[in-house]
N, C-alpha and C positions, 0 to 999 in steps of 0.2 A: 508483356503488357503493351498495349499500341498505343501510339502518341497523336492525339489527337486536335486539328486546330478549329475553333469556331471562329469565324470572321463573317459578322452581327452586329448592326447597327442598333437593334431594337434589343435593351439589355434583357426585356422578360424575356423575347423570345429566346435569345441564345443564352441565358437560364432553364429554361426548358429543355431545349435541344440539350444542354449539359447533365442535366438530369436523365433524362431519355437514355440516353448514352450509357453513363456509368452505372444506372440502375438495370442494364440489359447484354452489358460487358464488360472484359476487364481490361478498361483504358486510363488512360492521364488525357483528360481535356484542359486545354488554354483558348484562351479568349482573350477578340480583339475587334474593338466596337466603331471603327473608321480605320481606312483607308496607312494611315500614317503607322497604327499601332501595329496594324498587321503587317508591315512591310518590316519595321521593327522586331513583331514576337518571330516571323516566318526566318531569320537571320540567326536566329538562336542557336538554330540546330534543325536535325531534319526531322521529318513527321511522316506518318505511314500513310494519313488520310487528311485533307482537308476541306472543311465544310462553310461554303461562300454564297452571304448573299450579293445580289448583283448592287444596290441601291445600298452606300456605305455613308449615313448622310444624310441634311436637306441640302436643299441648292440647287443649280442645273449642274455643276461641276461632281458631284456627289452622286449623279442619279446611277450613271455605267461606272462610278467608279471600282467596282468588284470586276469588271471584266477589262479596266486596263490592268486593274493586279493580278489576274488570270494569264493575262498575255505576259505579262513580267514574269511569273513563276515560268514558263514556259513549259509545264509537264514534270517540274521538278520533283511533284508528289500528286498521287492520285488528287481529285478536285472534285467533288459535287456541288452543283450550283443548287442551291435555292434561294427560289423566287416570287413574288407574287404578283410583279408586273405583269401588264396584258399581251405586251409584246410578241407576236404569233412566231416573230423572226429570231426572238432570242435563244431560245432551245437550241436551234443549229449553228447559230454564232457563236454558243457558248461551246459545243461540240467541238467546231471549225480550231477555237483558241484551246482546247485539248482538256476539257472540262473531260472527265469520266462520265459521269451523267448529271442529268437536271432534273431537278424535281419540283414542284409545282408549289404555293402554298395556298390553301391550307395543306402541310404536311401531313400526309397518314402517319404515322407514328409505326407501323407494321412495316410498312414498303420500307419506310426509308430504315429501320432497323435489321433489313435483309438487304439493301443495297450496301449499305456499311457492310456491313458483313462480307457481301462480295467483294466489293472494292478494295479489302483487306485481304484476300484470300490471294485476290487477282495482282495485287501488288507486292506479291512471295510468288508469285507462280513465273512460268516461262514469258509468259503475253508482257509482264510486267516489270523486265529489266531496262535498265537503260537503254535506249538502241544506239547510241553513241559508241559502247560500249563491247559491242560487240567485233570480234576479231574474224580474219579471211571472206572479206565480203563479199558477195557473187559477183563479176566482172560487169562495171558499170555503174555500180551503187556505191556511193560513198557516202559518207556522214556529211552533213553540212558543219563548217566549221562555224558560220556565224547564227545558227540556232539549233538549241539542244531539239531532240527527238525527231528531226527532218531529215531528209534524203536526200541526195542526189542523184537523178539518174542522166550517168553522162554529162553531168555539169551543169542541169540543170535541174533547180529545186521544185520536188513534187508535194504540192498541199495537200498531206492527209490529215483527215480525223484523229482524233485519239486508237479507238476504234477500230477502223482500216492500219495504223500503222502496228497495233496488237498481232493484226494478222501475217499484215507484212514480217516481222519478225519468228512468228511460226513458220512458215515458209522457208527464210531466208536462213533460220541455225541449221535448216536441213539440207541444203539444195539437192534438188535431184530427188528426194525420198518422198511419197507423198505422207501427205500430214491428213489423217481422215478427219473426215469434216465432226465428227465427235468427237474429238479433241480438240477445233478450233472453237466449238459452242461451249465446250467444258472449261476453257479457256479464259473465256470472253465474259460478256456482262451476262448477268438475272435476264431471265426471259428471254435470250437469244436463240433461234432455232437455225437447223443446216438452209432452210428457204432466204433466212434472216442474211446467214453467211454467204450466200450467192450472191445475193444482192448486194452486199456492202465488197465482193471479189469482183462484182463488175463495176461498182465505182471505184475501184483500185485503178481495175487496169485500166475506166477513162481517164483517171488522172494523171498516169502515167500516157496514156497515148495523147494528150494536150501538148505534153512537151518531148513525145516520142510516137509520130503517126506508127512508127515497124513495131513498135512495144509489142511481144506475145510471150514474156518469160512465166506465167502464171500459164498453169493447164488444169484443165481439169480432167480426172480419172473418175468417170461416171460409176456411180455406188460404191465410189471412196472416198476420196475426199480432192486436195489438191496439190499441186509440187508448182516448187520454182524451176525451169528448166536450167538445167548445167549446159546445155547442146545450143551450138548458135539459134 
């Protein structure tokens, strides 16, 4: 059974959403209606999935309060954001602080019932291990010690997405082997395609070349997929 958290300020709505939920799978939902309670229930113990609006509150202090408690978990457990502010910029800020996806409201009730779905699947699968966690790391790359799910490359820390760092870790348990790009989409979120995956491997490797102009360990093996190089 998967353990689920709502953190919802608006009790109908995150009655809803709890309803939605256990009437479409077989979960345990908890709920937590500000800021304070979900930093409390999230302490308990761990969770497979959690479901965040940004706006935990009135007040100006309450409006982003969902995405300094995003930034707090730090990736601790998968995160969807919903939302219903206008904010054109929040989607990628909430990505940036390692939300798994964002969904809009009004909620479809479909999507977001296959998103869960995914993001459940995705956080049992390979994309979705610790990457702290992981042993013999490819020369260069190290874990940051002062935040979970980040990197090092050579000592300095590279900002990726949720996202990008999924893929990084497909790459990185294999070096040297390529990983075909149907298993990085297989992988990864609902609706991702191999075009999808190109795109988010070349915002890899600009982020890595921000703090390493030589960066070229990422190759690509044309109608296959892609490898981390083991070779200088």
């Amino acid at each position: 059974m998967a353990r689920i958290a709502i953190i919802e300020d608006v009790r109908e709505d995150s009655d809803n959403l709890k309803a939605l939920i256990q009437n479409s799978l077989d979960a345990e939902v908890l709920q937590a209606f500000n800021k304070a309670d979900a930093e409390a229930l999230l302490k308990e113990g761990k969770f497979d999935l959690v479901i965040m609006d940004i706006e935990l509150g009135t007040g100006a202090k309450n409006r982003y309060a969902g995405l300094g408690l995003l930034s707090d978990i730090r990736a601790s457990w998968p995160t969807i954001v919903v939302s219903g502010m206008p904010e054109d910029n929040l989607r990628n800020l909430a990505l940036t602080l390692h939300a798994y996806d964002f969904i809009s409201k009004p909620v479809d009730e479909g999507d977001l019932i296959n998103k869960i779905e995914h993001a459940l699947d995705w956080s049992n699968s390979d994309a979705g291990k610790d990457l702290t966690t992981l042993q013999g790391l490819p020369d260069g790359l190290t874990a940051d010690p002062q935040r979970k799910n980040r990197y090092l490359w050579k000592g300095k820390p590279v900002p990726l997405t949720m996202t990008q760092l999924s893929i990084l870790q497909c790459l990185i348990e294999r070096p040297g082997s390529v990983v075909e790009t149907r298993n990085l989409v297989k992988n990864l979120k609902s609706g991702m395609t191999g075009k999808a995956i190109a795109t988010q491997l070349s915002n890899v490797r600009s982020r890595f070349r921000d703090v390493d102009p030589d960066f070229d360990q990422i190759e690509n093996e044309p109608g296959r997929g892609y490898r981390w190089k083991t070779e200088p």
